[in-house]
C-alpha positions as CSV (number, residue, x, y, z in Angstrom):
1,X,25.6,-18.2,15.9
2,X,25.8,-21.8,14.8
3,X,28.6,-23.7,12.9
4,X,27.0,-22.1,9.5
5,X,26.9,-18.9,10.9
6,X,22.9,-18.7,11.1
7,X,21.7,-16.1,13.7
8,X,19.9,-17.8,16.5
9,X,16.8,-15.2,16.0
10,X,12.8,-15.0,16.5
11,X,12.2,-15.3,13.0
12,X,14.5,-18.4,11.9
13,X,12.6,-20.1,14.8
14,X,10.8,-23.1,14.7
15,X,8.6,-21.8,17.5
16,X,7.9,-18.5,16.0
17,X,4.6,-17.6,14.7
18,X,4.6,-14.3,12.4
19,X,1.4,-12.4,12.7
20,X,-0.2,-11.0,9.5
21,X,-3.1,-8.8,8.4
22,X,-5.5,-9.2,5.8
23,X,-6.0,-5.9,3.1
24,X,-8.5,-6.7,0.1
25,X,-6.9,-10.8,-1.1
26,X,-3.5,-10.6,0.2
27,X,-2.1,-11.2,4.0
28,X,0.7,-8.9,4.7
29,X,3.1,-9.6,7.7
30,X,3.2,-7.5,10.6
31,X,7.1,-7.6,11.3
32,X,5.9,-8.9,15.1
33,X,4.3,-12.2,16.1
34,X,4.4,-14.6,18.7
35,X,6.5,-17.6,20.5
36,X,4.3,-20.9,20.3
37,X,7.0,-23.0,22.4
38,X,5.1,-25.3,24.4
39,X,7.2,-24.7,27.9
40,X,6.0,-20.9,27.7
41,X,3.1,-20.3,30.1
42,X,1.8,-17.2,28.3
43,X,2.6,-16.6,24.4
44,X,5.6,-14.2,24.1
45,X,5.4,-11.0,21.8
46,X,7.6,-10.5,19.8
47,X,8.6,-7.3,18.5
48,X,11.6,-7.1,15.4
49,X,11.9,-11.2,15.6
50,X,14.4,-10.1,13.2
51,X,16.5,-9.0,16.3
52,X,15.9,-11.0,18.9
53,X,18.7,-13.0,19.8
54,X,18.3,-14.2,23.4
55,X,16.1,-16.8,24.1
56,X,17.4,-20.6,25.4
57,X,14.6,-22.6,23.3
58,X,15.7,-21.8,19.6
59,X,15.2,-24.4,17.6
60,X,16.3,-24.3,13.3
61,X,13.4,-23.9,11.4
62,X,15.4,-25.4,8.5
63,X,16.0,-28.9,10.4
64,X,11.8,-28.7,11.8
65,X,11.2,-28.4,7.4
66,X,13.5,-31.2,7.2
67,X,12.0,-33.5,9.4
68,X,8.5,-32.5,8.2
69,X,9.7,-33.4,4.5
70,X,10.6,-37.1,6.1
71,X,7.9,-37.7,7.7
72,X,5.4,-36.9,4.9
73,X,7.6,-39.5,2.8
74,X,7.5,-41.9,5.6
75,X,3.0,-41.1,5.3
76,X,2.9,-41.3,1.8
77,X,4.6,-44.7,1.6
78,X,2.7,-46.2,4.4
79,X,-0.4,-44.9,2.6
80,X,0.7,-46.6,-0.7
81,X,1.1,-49.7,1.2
82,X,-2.6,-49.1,2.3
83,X,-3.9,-48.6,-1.2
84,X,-2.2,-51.6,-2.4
85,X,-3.5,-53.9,0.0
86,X,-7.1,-52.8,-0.7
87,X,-6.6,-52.7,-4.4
88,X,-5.4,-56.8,-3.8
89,X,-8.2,-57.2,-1.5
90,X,-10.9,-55.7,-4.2
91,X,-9.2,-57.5,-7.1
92,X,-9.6,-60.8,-5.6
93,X,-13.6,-60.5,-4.5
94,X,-13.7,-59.9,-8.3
């Protein structure tokens, strides 16, 4: 458990993959899927990620969010500098 009493599980994992099934439009999760960490030799199965409780390379999946939310701010404002710059370079060949 952590300081905000969030269960160090499979399926609050940053490294966990759910697995799903598709029926008719939808995708419907299977309850099971997989650890993507990168130090694992062989992808993990993992049943009732719900449950599992006792690996060393948990990781938040609310702080990977958080730091996926920054850098796409950090993208989009070097990309608005990008567009700028060719906007000034366009409206001066004018």
């Amino acid at each position: 458990m952590t300081d905000n009493n969030t269960l160090h599980c499979c399926n609050n994992c940053r490294f966990y993959a759910e697995h799903y099934i598709k029926r008719d439009t939808k995708f419907i999760a299977l309850s099971q899927g997989h650890c993507g960490h990168i130090n694992r030799n062989v992808r993990k199965l993992i049943r009732n990620p719900q449950f599992t409780t006792d690996c060393d390379k948990w990781q938040s999946k609310e702080l990977t969010q958080i730091e996926q939310k920054k850098s796409i701010k950090k993208l989009l404002t070097n990309i608005e500098k990008s567009l700028a710059s060719l906007a000034e370079v366009l409206n001066n060949d004018s």
